[in-house]
C-alpha positions as CSV (number, residue, x, y, z in Angstrom):
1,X,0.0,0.0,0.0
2,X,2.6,2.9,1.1
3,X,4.2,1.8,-2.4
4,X,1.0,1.8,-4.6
5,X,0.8,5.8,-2.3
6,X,4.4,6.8,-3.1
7,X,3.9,6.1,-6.8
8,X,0.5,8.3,-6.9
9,X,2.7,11.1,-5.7
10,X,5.4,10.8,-8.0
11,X,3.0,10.8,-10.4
12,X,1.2,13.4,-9.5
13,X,4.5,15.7,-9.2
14,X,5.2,14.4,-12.7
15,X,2.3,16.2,-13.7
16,X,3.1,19.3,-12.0
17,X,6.9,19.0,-13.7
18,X,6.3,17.8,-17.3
19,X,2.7,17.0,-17.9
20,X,3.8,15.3,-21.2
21,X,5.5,12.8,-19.6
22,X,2.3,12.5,-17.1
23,X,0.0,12.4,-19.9
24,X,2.3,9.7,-21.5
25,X,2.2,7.3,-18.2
26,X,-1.7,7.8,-18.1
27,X,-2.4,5.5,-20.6
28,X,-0.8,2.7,-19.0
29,X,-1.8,3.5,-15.7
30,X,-5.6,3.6,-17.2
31,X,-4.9,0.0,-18.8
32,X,-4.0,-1.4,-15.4
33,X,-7.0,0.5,-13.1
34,X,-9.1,-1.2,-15.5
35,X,-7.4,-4.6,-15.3
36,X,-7.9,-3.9,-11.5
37,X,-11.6,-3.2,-12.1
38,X,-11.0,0.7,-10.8
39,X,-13.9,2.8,-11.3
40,X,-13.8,6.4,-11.5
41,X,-16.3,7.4,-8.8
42,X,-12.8,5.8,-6.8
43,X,-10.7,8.9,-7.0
44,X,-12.3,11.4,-5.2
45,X,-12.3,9.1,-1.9
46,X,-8.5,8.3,-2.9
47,X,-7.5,11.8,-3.3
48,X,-9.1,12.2,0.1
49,X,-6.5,9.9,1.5
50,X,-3.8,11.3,-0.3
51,X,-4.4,14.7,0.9
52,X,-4.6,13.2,4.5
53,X,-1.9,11.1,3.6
54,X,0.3,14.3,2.6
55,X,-0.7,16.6,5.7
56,X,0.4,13.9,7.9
57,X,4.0,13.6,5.9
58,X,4.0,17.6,5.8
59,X,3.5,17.6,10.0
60,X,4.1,21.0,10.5
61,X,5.2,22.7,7.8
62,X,1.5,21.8,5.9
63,X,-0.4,25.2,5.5
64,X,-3.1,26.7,4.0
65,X,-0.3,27.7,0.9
66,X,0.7,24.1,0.7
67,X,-3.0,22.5,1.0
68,X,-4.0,25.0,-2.0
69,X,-1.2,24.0,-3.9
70,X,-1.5,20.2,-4.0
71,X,-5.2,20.7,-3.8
72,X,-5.0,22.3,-7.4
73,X,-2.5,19.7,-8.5
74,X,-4.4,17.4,-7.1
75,X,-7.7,18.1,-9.0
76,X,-5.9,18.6,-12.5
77,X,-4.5,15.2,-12.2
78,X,-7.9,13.1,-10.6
79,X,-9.6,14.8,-13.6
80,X,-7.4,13.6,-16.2
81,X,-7.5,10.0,-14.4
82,X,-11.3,9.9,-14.3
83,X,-12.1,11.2,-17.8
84,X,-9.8,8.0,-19.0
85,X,-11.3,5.9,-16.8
86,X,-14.8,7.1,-17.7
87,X,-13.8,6.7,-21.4
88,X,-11.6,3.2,-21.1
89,X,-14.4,1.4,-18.9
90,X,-16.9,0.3,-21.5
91,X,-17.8,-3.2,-22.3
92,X,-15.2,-3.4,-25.7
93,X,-12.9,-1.3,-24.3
94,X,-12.6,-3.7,-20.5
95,X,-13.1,-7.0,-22.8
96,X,-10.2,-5.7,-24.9
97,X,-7.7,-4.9,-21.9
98,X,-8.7,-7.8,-20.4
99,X,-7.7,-10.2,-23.6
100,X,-11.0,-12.0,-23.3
101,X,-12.9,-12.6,-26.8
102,X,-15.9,-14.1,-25.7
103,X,-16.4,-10.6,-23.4
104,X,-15.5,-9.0,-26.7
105,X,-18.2,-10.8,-29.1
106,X,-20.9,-10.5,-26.5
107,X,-20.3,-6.6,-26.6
108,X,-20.2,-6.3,-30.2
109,X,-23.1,-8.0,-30.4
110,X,-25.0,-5.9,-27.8
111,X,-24.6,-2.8,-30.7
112,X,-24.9,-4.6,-34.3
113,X,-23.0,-2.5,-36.7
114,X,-26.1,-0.8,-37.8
115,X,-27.2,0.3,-34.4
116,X,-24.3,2.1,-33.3
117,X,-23.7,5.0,-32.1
């Protein structure tokens, strides 16, 4: 767990320092939170804990500077992570990250060519 938190920061100072590079990781990281069955509606209680997580770490020196600060950074980055998980979580998308064929012919099936959208 204190690994899976020290990587969210990293990446989340990534973003701050070269969003390119942040924007790059993102669609890996998506791949795996969808692997792991992540939903989006998950962030906002995670960013909760990281901010928690970081005014613990900061002890002292966390103020109402610092909160704002990785509060803003904080939102940029859970937005970029929900709209790809909000846009990577339907039913070709999940049967497609997943490897699973069967998944995948059932949701092709669900939308016949014609009836698409």
């Amino acid at each position: 767990q204190a690994y899976m938190w020290m990587q969210a920061l990293e990446m989340i100072v990534v973003f701050s320092e070269v969003p390119e590079k942040f924007l790059e990781e993102l669609r890996h990281l998506t791949i795996r939170h969808i692997k792991y069955g992540v939903k989006a509606e998950y962030i906002k209680p995670f960013g909760k804990a990281v901010m928690t997580g970081l005014e613990d770490l900061f002890g002292e020196a966390w103020n109402p500077v610092t909160e704002v600060a990785w509060k803003v950074l904080w939102q940029r980055v859970s937005t970029c992570v929900t709209r790809s998980l909000n846009v990577g979580t339907n039913l070709i998308t999940v049967s497609l990250v997943n490897g699973d064929l069967d998944k995948l012919q059932d949701a092709i099936t669900c939308a016949p060519r014609n009836e698409r959208v």
